[in-house]
N, C-alpha and C positions, 0 to 999 in steps of 0.2 A: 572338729569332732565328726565321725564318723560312724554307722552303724555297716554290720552287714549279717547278710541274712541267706538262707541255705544255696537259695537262686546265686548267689557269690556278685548280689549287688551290693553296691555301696551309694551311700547316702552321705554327702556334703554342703554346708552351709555356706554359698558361694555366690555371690550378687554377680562377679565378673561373670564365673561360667555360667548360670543361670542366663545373665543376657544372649550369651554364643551361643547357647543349647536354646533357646524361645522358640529359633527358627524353624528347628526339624517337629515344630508338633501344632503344626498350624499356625494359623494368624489372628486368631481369640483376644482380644484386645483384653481378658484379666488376667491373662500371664504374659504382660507387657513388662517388661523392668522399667520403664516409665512412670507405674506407680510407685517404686521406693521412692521419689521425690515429693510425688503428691503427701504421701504420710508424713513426709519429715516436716510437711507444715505446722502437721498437731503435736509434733517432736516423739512422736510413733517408730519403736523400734521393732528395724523389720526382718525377717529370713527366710532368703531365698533357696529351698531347698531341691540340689539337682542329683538324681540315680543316675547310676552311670553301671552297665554292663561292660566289661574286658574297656572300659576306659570308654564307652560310646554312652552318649547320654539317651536313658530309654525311659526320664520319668519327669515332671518340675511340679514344686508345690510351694506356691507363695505365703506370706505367713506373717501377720503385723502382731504385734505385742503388746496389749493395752492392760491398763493398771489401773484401778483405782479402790478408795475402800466402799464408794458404794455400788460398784455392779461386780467388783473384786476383779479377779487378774484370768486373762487366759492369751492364748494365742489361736487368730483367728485368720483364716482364709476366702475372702479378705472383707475387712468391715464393710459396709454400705450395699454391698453390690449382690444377687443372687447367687451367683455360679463362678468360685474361683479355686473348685477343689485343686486335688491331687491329679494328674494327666499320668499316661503310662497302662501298660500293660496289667493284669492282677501281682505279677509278683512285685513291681515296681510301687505300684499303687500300696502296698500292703508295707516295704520296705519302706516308702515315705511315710506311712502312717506310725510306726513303729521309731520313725526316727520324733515326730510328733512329743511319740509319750516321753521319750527322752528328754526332748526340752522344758516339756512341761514339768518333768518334774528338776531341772535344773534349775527351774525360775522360783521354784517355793511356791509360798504363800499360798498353797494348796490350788497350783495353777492349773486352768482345766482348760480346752480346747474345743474352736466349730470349725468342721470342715466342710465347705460348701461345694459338696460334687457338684458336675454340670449335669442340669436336669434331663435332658434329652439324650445322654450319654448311653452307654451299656449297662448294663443293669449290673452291679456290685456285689461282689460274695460277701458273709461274715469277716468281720475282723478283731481279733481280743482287743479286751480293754474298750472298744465304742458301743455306742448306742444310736439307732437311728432315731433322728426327731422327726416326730408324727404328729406335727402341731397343726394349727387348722389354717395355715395360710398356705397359697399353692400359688404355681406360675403359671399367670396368665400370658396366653401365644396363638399365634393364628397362621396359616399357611398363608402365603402371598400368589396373587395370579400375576400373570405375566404383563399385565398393563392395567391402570386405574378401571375403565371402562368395564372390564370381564368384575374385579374385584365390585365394583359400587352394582353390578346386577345382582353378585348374593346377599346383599346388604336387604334385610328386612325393610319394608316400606316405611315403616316408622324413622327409622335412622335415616333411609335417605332424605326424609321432610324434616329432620332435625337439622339438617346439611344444608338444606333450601334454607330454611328460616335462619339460620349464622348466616349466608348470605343476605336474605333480605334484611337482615337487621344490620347489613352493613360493617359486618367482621371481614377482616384480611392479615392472615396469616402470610409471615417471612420467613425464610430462614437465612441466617447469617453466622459469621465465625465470633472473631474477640471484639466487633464492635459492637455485640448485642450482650455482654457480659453483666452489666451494671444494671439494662434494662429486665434482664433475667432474674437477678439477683433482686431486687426491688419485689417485683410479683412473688417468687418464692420463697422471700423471708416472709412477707408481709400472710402470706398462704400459713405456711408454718407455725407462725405464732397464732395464726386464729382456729389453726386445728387443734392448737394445743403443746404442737413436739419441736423443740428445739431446732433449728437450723447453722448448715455451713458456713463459712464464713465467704464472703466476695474473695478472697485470695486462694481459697480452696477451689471456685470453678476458675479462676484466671491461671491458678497453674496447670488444670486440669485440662482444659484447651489448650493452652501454650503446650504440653508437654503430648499429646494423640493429636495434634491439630487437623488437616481433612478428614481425618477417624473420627471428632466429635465437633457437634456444631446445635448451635441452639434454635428453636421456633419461636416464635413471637406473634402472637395473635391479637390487633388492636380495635378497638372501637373509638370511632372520631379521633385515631391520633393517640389513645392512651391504650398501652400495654394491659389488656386486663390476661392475657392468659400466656402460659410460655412452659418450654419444652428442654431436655439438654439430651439430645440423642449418642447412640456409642454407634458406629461402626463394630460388631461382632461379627462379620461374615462366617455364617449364611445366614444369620440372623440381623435385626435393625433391633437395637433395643435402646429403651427409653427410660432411665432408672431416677431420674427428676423430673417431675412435672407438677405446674400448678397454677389455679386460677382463680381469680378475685370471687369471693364468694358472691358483692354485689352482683355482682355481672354473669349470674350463672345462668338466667333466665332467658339469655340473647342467646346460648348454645354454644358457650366460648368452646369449650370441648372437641364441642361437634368441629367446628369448622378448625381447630389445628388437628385434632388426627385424622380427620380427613385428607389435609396436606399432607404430613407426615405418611400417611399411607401411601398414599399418590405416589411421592415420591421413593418410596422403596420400594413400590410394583418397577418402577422405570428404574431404580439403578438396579433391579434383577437381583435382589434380596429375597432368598426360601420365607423366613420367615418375621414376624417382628413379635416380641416380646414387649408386651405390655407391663410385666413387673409382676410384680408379689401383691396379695391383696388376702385381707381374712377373707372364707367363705361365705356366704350373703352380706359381707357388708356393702355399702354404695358402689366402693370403687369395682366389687365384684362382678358386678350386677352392671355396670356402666361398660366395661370391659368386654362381658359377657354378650352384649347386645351386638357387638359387633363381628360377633363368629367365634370369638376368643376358644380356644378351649384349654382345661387346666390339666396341670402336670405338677405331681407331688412334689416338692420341694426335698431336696434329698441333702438334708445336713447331720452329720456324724457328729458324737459327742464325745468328749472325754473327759471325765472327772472323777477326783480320788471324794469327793462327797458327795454319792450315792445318795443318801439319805434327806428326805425332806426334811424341814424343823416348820415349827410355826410362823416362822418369817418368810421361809421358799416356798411355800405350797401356791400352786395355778392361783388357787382363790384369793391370797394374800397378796403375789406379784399384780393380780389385776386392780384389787380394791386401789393398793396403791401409787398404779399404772394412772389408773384412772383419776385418782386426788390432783395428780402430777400435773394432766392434761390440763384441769379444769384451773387449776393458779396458774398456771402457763399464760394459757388464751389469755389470763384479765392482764397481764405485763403490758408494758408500754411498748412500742415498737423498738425503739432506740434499745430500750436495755435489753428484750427477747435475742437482739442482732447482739448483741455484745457479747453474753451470756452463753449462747446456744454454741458456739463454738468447743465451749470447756467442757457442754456436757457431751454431745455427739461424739466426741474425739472417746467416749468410753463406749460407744453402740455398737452391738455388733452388725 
């Protein structure tokens, strides 16, 4: 299926061309075709949609298809991650959005759409049919200086005596490839279920590596020999970004934190990374404010909506998704560890 649109693009759902077209629009590790495999774990149907002008490719927008009856049905670009919109020019960009509403409404079930521009991008004109989401979470990101030393002198006094003290308390962060998988997997489920929110499965990071291998690679932050804190970074050049992390809450007071993003920094001043991308965080919550301390600064989050039900009811409204966001969290955390790991998998495969 195809659309096209006055510019006399055309729009096709094409995994093959989509991988041969990646190359001409940078090296952005979420319009990798690498992930159609990572999805097929959760049995996630995907589409790869590529614009093509007089037969030259000038657009790509990745696309997974998640279902269920309780977050209901859309197609999204792409789950988990901040920034996997639409690439391309405006007419391109606008011809893949338009091919969007198409699918969505081919799919039923009153199927609605999030498109996750990249946030640092050009700034976006109107489009029919969307909506920007103006919610209260933003990306956190920081400029990189050219060598750790320059970076740790604009670091507030405070942070760099929180760096000392993970040292003195005898933290040493690693990083490694697929032999730190299990050891990641351990701290981050175990993180997860005590915040409350479902976690990945172990086979979702081991395809995840195996499939960007020197593009992704994990931290590991130990005290006496036990993993209490750890990291799974992307290669996005120009940016380092870090879209898993987590650390044993016992162990917060030693400065697990402190002492892996400090590695983690370290080392993208020296591999000559612009910038690193701390991730998504509501405004004033903890992770904001942790973030924050370290130069961070934020950038709206730019996700397009589409949906044929516009209307609130008494079960959508902010107030209702939270009361029972919140119920959600708090039975979560009291789970066993064992069944949080089993479980988490079924529900995340619906998140966007």
């Amino acid at each position: 299926m195809s659309s096209v649109t006055k510019s006399t693009i055309t729009v096709a759902d094409s995994y093959d061309q989509f991988a041969l077209a990646a190359g001409n629009f940078g090296n952005g590790i979420y319009h990798q075709a690498e992930w159609r495999g990572i999805f097929e774990i959760y049995g996630l149907r995907t589409h790869w949609l590529v614009a093509r002008r007089n037969e030259q490719p000038v657009g790509l927008l990745p696309l997974v298809f998640q279902s269920s009856r309780l977050f209901g049905h859309r197609l999204v670009s792409l789950p988990w991650v901040d920034e996997a919109g639409a690439m391309g020019d405006q007419d391109a960009v606008d011809a893949l959005l338009q091919h969007v509403v198409l699918l969505a409404n081919q799919c039923g079930n009153n199927c609605g759409a999030i498109v996750k521009q990249p946030v640092l991008s050009e700034p976006l004109g109107d489009f029919a049919d969307w909506t920007r989401d103006e919610g209260e979470k933003v990306l956190m990101w920081r400029r990189l200086t050219k060598c750790p030393n320059e970076l740790w002198d604009e670091f507030s006094p405070k942070v760099r005596n929180q760096i000392r003290k993970a040292e003195k308390n005898g933290l040493r962060t690693e990083r490694g490839g697929a032999e730190l998988v299990e050891v990641f997997y351990q701290v981050y489920s175990q993180n997860m279920r005590d915040l409350g929110s479902p976690s990945h499965s172990l086979k979702f990071f081991q395809e995840l590596i195996d499939a960007f291998g020197e593009r992704a690679w994990f931290y590991c932050t130990r005290h006496d020999g036990i993993a209490v804190g750890v990291g799974l970074v992307l290669d996005n050049r120009p940016s380092l970004d870090i879209p898993w992390a987590s650390s044993l809450q016992a162990y917060n007071r030693l400065c697990v934190n402190h002492s892996m993003y400090w590695q983690i920094l370290s080392d993208a001043c020296e591999a000559g990374y612009e910038r690193f991308h701390f991730g998504r965080s509501s405004v004033g919550s903890g992770q904001h404010k942790f973030k924050k301390q370290w130069g961070a600064e934020e950038a709206p989050l730019v996700w397009l909506n589409y949906s044929r039900d516009s209307e609130p009811t008494a079960n959508n409204t902010p107030a209702a998704v939270r009361e029972k966001y919140d119920l959600a969290q708090r039975v979560w955390s009291k789970l066993p560890l064992w069944l949080s790991r089993r479980a988490g998998p079924h529900i995340i495969r619906h998140v966007p």
